[in-house]
C-alpha positions, 0 to 999 in steps of 0.5 A: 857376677853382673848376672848374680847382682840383676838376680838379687835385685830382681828378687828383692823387687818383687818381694817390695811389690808383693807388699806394697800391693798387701798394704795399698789393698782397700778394707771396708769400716767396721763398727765394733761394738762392745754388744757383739763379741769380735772374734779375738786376735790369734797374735800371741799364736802365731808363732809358727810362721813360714820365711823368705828373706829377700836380700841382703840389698843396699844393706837391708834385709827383706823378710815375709812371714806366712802364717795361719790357723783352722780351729774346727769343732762339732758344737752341742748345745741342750737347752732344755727344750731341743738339743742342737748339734753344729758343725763349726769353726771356733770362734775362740781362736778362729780359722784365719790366714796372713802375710808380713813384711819387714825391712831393717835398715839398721839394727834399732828400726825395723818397717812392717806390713800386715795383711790378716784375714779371718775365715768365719765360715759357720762361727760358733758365736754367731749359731741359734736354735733356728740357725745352723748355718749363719752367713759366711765371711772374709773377716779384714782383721788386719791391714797395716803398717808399723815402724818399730825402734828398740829406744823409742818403741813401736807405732803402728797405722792401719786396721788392727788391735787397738790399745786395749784389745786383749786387755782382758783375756790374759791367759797362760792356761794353755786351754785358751784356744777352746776356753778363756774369759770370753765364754761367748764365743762358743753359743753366743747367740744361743737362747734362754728358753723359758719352762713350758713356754715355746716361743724364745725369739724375744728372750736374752741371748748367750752373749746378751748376758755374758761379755769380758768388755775386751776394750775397743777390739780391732779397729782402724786406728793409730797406735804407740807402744812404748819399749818394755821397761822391767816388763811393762809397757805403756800403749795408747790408741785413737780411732775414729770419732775422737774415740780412744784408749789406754793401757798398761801390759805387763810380761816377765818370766822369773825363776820360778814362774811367768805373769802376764797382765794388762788394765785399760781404760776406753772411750764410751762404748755400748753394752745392750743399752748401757753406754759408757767409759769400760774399764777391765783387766786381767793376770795370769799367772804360770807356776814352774810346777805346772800349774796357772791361775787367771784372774779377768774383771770388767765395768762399764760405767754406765752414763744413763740416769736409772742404768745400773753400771755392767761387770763381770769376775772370771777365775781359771785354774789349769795345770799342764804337763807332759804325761805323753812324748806327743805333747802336753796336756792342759787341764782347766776349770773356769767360772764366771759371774755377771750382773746387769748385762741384758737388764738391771739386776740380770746375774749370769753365772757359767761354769766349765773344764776343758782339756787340750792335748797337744801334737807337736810334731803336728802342729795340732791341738784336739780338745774337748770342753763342757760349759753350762749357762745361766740367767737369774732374773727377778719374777722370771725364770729361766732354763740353764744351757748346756753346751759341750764342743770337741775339736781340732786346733792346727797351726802353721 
């Protein structure tokens, strides 16, 4: 019995070292800006997650999750001069890897840590005409702590999603690993060629042009998240620079359907050479049926005299069904408008389908989607970009 007991504790210190040696682990800052579309966060992916529960010791229940995702694609892209294919990790949903902790003390309050690495290794969003293998890199996506209580809600600490990460990108569509209103991420830095003209390095880019102002992304920041009220809840956020944000999430599963939205409200943030408060929002919505819409919306309000202000619409129809015992199959067709991005009176219009089949004995999605750019600008012309990309999605 002494034995069992110095066993137990053995166990449970080393489960206690191995996360205080995550959450003491030093990040580098970051600046995100609004002009470079940051990888979104995989959290509402990451359910298929690997436990060890430590314990029970002194009442109180260890447990380490591990966690991951590779979302692996071949690109093409037509620009109507070259065609250029790339081999690619999907910036979508991108390859990444963490680990959590969690202690309950007692049934209201849970403490947890989290360390996430993103594996950027050939991104999509980062590819141009010239460049099929941009620089590789350890992304410290997350590095934090949080302490949570069903009557007082959530506060978190550390690197991670601020309020409004997220707030624009709702989506219950089922093709969000390959398509949703971030259009960017796939050939975002692709450029608009002109007719009979060679030279394009001083032309708008992908991302230049197209941009779902998802708020203040993943910074190092303070956060608190009020507990779900009828499926609302209330988040706010503050990060360096007296910089902050707001915003107002809703989740509920009804009878005959499910809704998933958010709207927030951020700090001055830069687009191209706009700076300005962004306020965006997004729904989503499931029919029992099978079929979704999702509906996502933008502005920056530009503060400098003479800029006009940037915004974005974006639509999403889906259906999904299981037509096969393997898995569903998710069906979509989306479109995008956006003005003033690059410059005043820019209009980006994009159109795309996409398909996903799901394995799920394997944990694997493969998927497939078409897209087409374009950029309409007074007194210049310029070529649409056609970009089609297959690819696997596994999950663990």
């Amino acid at each position: 019995m002494h034995g069992c007991k110095k066993y137990v504790i053995a166990r449970y210190l080393l489960g206690l070292l191995i996360v205080s040696s995550s959450v003491c682990a030093k990040t580098t800052e970051t600046k995100t800006l609004v002009h470079r579309h940051v990888p979104r966060t995989a959290e509402r992916k990451t359910s298929h997650t690997s436990a060890l529960t430590f314990g029970p010791f002194f009442n109180n229940q260890l447990k380490f999750f591990f966690y991951g995702q590779f979302n692996q694609a071949v690109l093409y892209a037509n620009d109507q001069h070259v065609r250029n294919v790339f081999f690619t990790t999907n910036d979508s949903f991108p390859s990444l890897v963490g680990v959590s902790g969690e202690i309950q003390p007692n049934k209201d309050f849970t403490i947890g840590a989290r360390v996430e690495l993103g594996l950027e290794v050939n991104a999509s969003g980062a590819m141009t005409q010239d460049d099929h293998t941009p620089s590789d890199s350890l992304d410290k996506r997350r590095v934090e702590m949080y302490f949570q209580s069903k009557q007082w809600g959530k506060f978190w600490i550390g690197k991670g999603s601020t309020a409004s990460d997220n707030s624009a990108e709702s989506d219950l569509s089922g093709t969000d690993m390959v398509m949703y209103a971030g259009i960017a991420d796939l050939g975002g830095e692709l450029y608009f060629r002109t007719p009979h003209v060679h030279a394009y390095s001083e032309n708008p880019q992908v991302e230049d042009v197209f941009n779902d102002l998802d708020g203040l992304g993943r910074e190092k920041r303070i956060r608190y998240d009020t507990p779900q009220f009828h499926g609302f809840s209330l988040s706010t956020s503050a990060i360096k620079h007296n910089e902050g944000d707001v915003a107002l999430t809703y989740n509920k599963k009804m009878d005959s359907m499910t809704v998933l939205g958010a709207v927030a409200y951020t700090s001055p943030s830069e687009l191209n050479d706009a700076v300005g408060n962004i306020i965006d929002g997004s729904i989503s919505v499931l029919l029992h049926n099978g079929l979704s819409g999702t509906f996502s919306t933008g502005k920056l309000n530009a503060h400098r005299p003479g800029r006009d202000n940037p915004h974005y619409s974006y639509c999403k129809l889906g259906y999904q069904r299981a037509f096969w015992t393997v898995g569903k199959t998710f069906l979509s067709v989306d479109y995008e408008r956006s003005k003033h991005y690059a410059q005043n009176n820019d209009v980006g219009k994009a159109y795309g389908v996409a398909v996903v089949q799901k394995v799920n004995s394997w944990h694997t999605s493969f998927y497939i989607q078409y897209r087409r750019f374009m950029l309409d600008r007074s007194n210049e012309n310029f070529d649409h970009i056609d970009a089609a990309v297959i690819g696997v999605f596994l999950q663990f």
